[in-house]
Steps between C-alpha positions, in 0.01 A plus 500: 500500500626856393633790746069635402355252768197735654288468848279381291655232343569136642847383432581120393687484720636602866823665374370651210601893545238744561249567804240273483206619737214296451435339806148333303461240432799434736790277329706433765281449844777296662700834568192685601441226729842543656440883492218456696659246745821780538247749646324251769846400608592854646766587778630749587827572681375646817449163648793345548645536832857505503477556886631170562732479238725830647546331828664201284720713321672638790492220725417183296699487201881395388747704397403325195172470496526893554681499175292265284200760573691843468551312091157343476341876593796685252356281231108543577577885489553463121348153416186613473550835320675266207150327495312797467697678222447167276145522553488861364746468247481180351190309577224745528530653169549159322259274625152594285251393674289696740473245755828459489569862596249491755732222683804712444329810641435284809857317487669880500272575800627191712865581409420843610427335860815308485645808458360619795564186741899505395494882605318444807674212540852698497435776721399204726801300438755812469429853671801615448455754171855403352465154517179508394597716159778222486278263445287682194812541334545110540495465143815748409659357861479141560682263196232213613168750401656689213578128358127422520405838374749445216326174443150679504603789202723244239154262516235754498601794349520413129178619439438855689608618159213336324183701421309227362524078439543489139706264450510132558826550661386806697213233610767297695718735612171648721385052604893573609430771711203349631633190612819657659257710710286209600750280554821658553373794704197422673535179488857390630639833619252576728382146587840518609485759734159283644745249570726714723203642680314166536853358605511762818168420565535137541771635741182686730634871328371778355125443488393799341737485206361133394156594600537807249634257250268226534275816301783577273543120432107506364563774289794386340338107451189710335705686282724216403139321413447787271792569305519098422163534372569768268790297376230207443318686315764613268627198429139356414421829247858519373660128608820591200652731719611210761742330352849337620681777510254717708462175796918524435530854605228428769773238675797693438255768687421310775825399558634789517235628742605224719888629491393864565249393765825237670708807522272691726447179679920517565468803624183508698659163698872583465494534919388166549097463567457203709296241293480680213782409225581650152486109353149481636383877382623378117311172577182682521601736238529263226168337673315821452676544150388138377122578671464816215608304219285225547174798519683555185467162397847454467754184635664591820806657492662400789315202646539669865251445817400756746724433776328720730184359682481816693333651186188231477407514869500875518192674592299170338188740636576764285597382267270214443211543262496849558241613253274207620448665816436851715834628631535687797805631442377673189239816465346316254321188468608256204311303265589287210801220453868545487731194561822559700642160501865438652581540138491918531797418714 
């Protein structure tokens, strides 16, 4: 379809350029399903206590332990704005379908209040000013973060150039970008940092950080669940632009998410966190790797299991069937099915 596409006309398909807005009869009701889901699973930021967590910090935690948060909170400071920009820049303006962009709209609200947890989060964790502007310049600052952030711009920046799909090539250089931000991003470098917190739970620490991120952790399974879908349905409307060399650049991808992602696992343990080990942090790495290729409906890449069984008995309540229920812990009730099996892991 030609640069032309109107409101008013309904594009073949999904990443055909324009700005479709014909929201009847509706083509795509799975996103406006998980539009509508995004808005009844609302948080917000002012209830997490971290009351608890501030007595651990100065009386509770290793010298290490100390350490592996001060980098966990350096990288949520810019994590999340990464996220957002890719949204904006990359996805929104590509992905022509209104439902679609109804989801996204939603997805850039809930990074939004990511945002704001990390910032609360570190003027909770660090008062001091200077440390504290340390730690947003984490990216420029720490070799473990700018590594990851490196990672983030060679995979997904190819396209912030391109006004429009209209090529078949252009076509696969945005499932590229896609995918990295599912499953590079979202889905291993911040399922990553779930570990971590989930770890220090399992330990009896810093309650209101994992409470906080059990709500993160929906989020980021939802919009996983929504970015694979889009990638469905390209490959069902256009199914020539996966071919061998796009699920090749997808492993070399993943694999080098998994280095980047191992490096700030050196450094985050480097002072020695008692029952937690580099060997088993790329264990679950490559675990969590192989778990995105297979949504993919690729071969494993790495034939690793998750070593950590501290991550399928956390917070089974919350965790469990959580649209299938009212949560307390939420403003607002749920309805409707999502599966988080010990796969999202």
């Amino acid at each position: 379809m030609s640069s032309s596409t109107s409101s008013v006309e309904v594009p073949e398909h999904i990443l055909d350029p324009g700005l479709c807005l014909t929201l009847r009869p509706m083509r795509y009701p799975v996103f406006y399903d998980m539009f509508r889901d995004g808005i009844k699973n609302t948080w917000t930021v002012e209830e997490v206590d971290f009351s608890t967590d501030l007595v651990d910090l100065r009386s509770k935690l290793s010298p290490a332990e100390i350490h592996l948060i001060q980098r966990l909170v350096a990288f949520f400071a810019t994590g999340d704005a990464i996220v957002s920009n890719n949204l904006v820049l990359n996805l929104y303006k590509h992905i022509n379908s209104p439902e679609a962009r109804l989801y996204l709209s939603r997805q850039l609200f809930e990074e939004a209040v990511h945002v704001q947890f990390y910032l609360t989060l570190l003027d909770n964790y660090i008062p001091d000013p200077d440390e504290r502007a340390a730690a947003f310049a984490a990216v420029e600052n720490i070799p473990s973060i700018h590594k990851k952030a490196d990672f983030c711009m060679r995979w997904m920046d190819s396209i912030q150039k391109l006004d429009q799909l209209e090529t078949v090539e252009h076509r696969r250089q945005f499932l590229l970008n896609l995918i990295c931000f599912a499953s590079c991003i979202e889905g291993l470098f911040f399922f990553a940092a779930f570990a971590y917190v989930y770890f220090l739970r399992s330990k009896g620490l810093l309650h209101g950080l994992a409470s906080g991120t059990n709500w993160v952790f929906r989020d980021e399974s939802a919009h996983l669940e929504f970015a694979f879908e889009v990638v469905n349905v390209v490959r069902n409307q256009q199914p020539d632009l996966w071919d061998a060399q796009l699920e090749q650049d997808i492993v070399e991808m993943l694999k080098d998410a998994v280095n980047s992602e191992l490096q700030f696992a050196e450094d985050l343990l480097s002072g020695g966190v008692a029952g937690l080990s580099v060997r088993d942090m790329r264990q679950y790495l490559e675990y969590v790797a192989d778990s995105r290729v297979a949504r993919l409906g690729m071969q494993p890449i790495f034939g690793s299991k998750n070593p950590f069984g501290f991550m399928e008995l956390q917070d089974v309540q919350e965790l469990t069937n959580f649209f299938e229920r009212r949560v307390s812990a939420y403003q607002i009730a749920v309805a409707g099915e999502v599966d988080f099996s010990h796969e999202d892991f």
